[in-house]
C-alpha positions as a Python dict, from the first residue, in 0.01 Angstrom:
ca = {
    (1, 'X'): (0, 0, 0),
    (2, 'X'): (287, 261, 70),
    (3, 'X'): (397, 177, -272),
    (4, 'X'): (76, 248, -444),
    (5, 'X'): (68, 577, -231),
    (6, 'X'): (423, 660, -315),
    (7, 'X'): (377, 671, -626),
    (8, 'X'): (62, 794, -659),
    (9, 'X'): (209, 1115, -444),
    (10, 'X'): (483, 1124, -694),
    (11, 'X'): (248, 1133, -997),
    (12, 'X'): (30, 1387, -871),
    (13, 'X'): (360, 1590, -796),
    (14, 'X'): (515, 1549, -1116),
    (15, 'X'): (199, 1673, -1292),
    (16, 'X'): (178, 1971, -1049),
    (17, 'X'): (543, 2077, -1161),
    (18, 'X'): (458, 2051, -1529),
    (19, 'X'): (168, 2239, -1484),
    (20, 'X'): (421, 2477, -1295),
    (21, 'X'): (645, 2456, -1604),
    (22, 'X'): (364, 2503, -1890),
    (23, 'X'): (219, 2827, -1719),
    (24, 'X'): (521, 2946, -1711),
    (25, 'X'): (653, 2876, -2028),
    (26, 'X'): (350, 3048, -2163),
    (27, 'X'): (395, 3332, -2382),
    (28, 'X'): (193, 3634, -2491),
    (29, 'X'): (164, 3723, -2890),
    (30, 'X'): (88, 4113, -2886),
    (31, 'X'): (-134, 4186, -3208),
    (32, 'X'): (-195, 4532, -3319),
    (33, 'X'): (-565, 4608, -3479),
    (34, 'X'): (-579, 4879, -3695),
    (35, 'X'): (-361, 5199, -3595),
    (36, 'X'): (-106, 5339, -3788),
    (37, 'X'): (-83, 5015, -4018),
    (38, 'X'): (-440, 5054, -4132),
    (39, 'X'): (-705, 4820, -4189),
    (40, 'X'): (-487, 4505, -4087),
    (41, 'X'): (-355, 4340, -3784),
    (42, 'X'): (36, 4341, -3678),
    (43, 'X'): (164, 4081, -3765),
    (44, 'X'): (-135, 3899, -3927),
    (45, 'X'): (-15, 3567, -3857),
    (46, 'X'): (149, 3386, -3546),
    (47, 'X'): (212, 3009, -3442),
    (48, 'X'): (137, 2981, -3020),
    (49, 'X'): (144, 2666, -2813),
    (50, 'X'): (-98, 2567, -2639),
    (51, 'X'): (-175, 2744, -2323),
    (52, 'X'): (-24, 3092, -2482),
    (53, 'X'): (-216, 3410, -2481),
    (54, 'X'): (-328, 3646, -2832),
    (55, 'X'): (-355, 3958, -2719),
    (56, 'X'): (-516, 4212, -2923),
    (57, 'X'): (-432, 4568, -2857),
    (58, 'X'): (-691, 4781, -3063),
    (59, 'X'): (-554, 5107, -3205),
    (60, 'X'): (-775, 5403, -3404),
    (61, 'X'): (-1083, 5330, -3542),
    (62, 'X'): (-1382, 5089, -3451),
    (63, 'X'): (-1250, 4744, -3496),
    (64, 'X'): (-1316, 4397, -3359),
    (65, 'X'): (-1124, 4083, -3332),
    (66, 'X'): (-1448, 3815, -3434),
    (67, 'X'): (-1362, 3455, -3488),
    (68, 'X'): (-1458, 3293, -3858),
    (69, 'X'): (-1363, 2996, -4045),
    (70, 'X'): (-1108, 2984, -4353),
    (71, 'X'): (-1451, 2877, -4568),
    (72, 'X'): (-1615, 3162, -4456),
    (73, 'X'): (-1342, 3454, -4366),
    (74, 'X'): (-1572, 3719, -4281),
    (75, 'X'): (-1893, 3553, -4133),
    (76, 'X'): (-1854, 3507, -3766),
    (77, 'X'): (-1788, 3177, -3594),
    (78, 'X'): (-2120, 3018, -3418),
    (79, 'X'): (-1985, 2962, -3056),
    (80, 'X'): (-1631, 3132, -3140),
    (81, 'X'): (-1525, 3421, -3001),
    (82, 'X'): (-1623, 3808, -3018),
    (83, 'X'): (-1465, 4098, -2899),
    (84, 'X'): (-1751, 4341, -3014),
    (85, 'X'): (-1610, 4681, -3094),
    (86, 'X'): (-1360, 4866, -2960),
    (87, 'X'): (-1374, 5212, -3057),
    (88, 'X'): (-1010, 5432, -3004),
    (89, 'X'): (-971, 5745, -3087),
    (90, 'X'): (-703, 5863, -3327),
    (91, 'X'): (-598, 6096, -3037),
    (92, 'X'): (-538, 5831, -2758),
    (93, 'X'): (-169, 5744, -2723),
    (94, 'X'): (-180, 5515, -2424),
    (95, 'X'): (-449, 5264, -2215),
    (96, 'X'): (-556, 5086, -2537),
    (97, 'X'): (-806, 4858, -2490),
    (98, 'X'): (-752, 4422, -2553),
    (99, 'X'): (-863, 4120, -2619),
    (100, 'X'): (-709, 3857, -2461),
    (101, 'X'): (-724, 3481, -2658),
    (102, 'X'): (-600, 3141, -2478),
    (103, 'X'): (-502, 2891, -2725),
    (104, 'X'): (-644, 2575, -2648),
    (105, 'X'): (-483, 2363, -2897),
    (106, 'X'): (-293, 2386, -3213),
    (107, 'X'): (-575, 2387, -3469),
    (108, 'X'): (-592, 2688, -3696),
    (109, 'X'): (-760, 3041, -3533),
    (110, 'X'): (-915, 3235, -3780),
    (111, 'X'): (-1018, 3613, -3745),
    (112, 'X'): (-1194, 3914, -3879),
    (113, 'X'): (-1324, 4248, -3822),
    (114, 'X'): (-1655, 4301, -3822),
    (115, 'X'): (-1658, 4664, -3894),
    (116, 'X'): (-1827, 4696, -4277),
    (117, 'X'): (-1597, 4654, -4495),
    (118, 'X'): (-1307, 4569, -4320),
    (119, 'X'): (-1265, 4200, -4331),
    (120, 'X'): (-1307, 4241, -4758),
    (121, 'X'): (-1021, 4511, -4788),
    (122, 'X'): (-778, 4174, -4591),
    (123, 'X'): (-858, 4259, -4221),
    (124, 'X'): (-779, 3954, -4106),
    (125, 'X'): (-566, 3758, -3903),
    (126, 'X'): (-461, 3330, -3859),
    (127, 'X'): (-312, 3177, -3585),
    (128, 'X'): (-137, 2840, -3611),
    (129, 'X'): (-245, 2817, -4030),
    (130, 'X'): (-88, 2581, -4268),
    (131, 'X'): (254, 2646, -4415),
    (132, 'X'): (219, 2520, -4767),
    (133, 'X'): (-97, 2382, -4868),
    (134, 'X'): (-463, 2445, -4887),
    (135, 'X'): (-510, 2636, -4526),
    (136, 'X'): (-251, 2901, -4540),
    (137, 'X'): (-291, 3246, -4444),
    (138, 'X'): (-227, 3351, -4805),
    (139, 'X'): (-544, 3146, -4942),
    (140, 'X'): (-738, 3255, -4612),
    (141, 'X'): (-637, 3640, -4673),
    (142, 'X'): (-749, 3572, -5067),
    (143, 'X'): (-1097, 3466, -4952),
    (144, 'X'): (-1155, 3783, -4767),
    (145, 'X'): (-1049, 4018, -5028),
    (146, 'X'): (-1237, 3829, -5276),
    (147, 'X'): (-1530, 3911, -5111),
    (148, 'X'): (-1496, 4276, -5155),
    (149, 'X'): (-1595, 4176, -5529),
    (150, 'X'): (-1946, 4140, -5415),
    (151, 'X'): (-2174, 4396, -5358),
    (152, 'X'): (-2519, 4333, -5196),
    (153, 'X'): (-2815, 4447, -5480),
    (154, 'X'): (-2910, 4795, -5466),
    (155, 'X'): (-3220, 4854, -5274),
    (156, 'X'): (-3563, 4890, -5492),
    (157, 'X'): (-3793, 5163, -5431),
    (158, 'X'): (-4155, 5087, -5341),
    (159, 'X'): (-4458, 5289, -5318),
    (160, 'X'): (-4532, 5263, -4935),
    (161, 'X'): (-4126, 5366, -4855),
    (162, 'X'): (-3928, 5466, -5119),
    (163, 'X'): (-3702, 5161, -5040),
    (164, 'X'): (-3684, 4793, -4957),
    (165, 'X'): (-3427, 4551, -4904),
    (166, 'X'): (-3401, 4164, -4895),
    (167, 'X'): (-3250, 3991, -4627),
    (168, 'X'): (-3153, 3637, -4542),
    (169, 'X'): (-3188, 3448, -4230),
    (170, 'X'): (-2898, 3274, -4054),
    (171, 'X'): (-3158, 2997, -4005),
    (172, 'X'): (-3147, 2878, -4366),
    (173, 'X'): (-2953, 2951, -4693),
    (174, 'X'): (-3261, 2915, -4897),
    (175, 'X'): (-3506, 3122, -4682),
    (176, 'X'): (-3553, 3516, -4756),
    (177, 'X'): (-3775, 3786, -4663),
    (178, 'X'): (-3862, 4095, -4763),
    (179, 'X'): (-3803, 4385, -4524),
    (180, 'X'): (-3966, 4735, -4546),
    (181, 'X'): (-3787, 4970, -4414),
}
């Protein structure tokens, strides 16, 4: 029995030391939105470990740091993350807001801002994409600008308004409505 409880002391020791070592070890990626740099994020791609930290530091403008998927770069992530906006004023020079990320493991992170028209002109960011391949931050960045190629239809005028505008629901690809404004 003192065996068994040896080592079972020693396991549960060892673990709390690695635990130790890995929180530690962990490192923070700083990430500039916007700012000086304009509509990207600096640098737009990094490669944590698990248990690191992204922070975001958001500069001037109204941006947000809104997880997406490579398929769909500028459509936010059901159940991913969401900074909502952070608005900074060209004039501040200090106690810029963040957005602090843990990595959880070392699949891909995918981001956007949400601000109109941001995400299409390559507001983006990846951490931990493929180096060569189908998933890299090059074919990721290409989606997003792509995007800026499409323009929603112009809105029709109608007796009641003077405008209306169709909308789709996130419920179903194949479901619209009309909406009056």
């Amino acid at each position: 029995m003192f065996s068994k409880l040896s080592f079972v002391l020693s396991l549960l020791s060892a673990l709390f030391v690695a635990s130790s070592v890995s929180a530690k070890d962990a490192r923070t990626f700083d990430i500039v939105v916007g700012g000086d740099a304009g509509l990207v994020y600096t640098p737009p791609v990094v490669y944590p470990d698990v248990g690191d930290t992204l922070r975001f530091w958001f500069r001037a403008k109204n941006h947000s740091v809104t997880q997406s998927s490579f398929n769909k770069p500028c459509t936010k992530l059901k159940g991913g993350f969401d900074s909502g906006f952070n608005p900074v004023s060209p004039d501040q020079k200090d106690d810029f807001p963040y957005f602090d990320v843990k990595v959880k493991n070392k699949k891909p992170i995918w981001v956007h801002c949400e601000q109109v028209g941001h995400c299409p002109a390559g507001m983006v960011f990846a951490a931990n994409p493929d180096l060569e391949g189908k998933k890299t931050f090059a074919n990721f960045l290409a989606k997003a600008k792509a995007l800026a190629s499409i323009s929603p239809p112009a809105p029709q005028p109608t007796a009641a308004h003077g405008y209306s505008a169709k909308f789709r629901r996130n419920i179903s690809d194949d479901e619209e409505e009309d909406a009056e404004e």
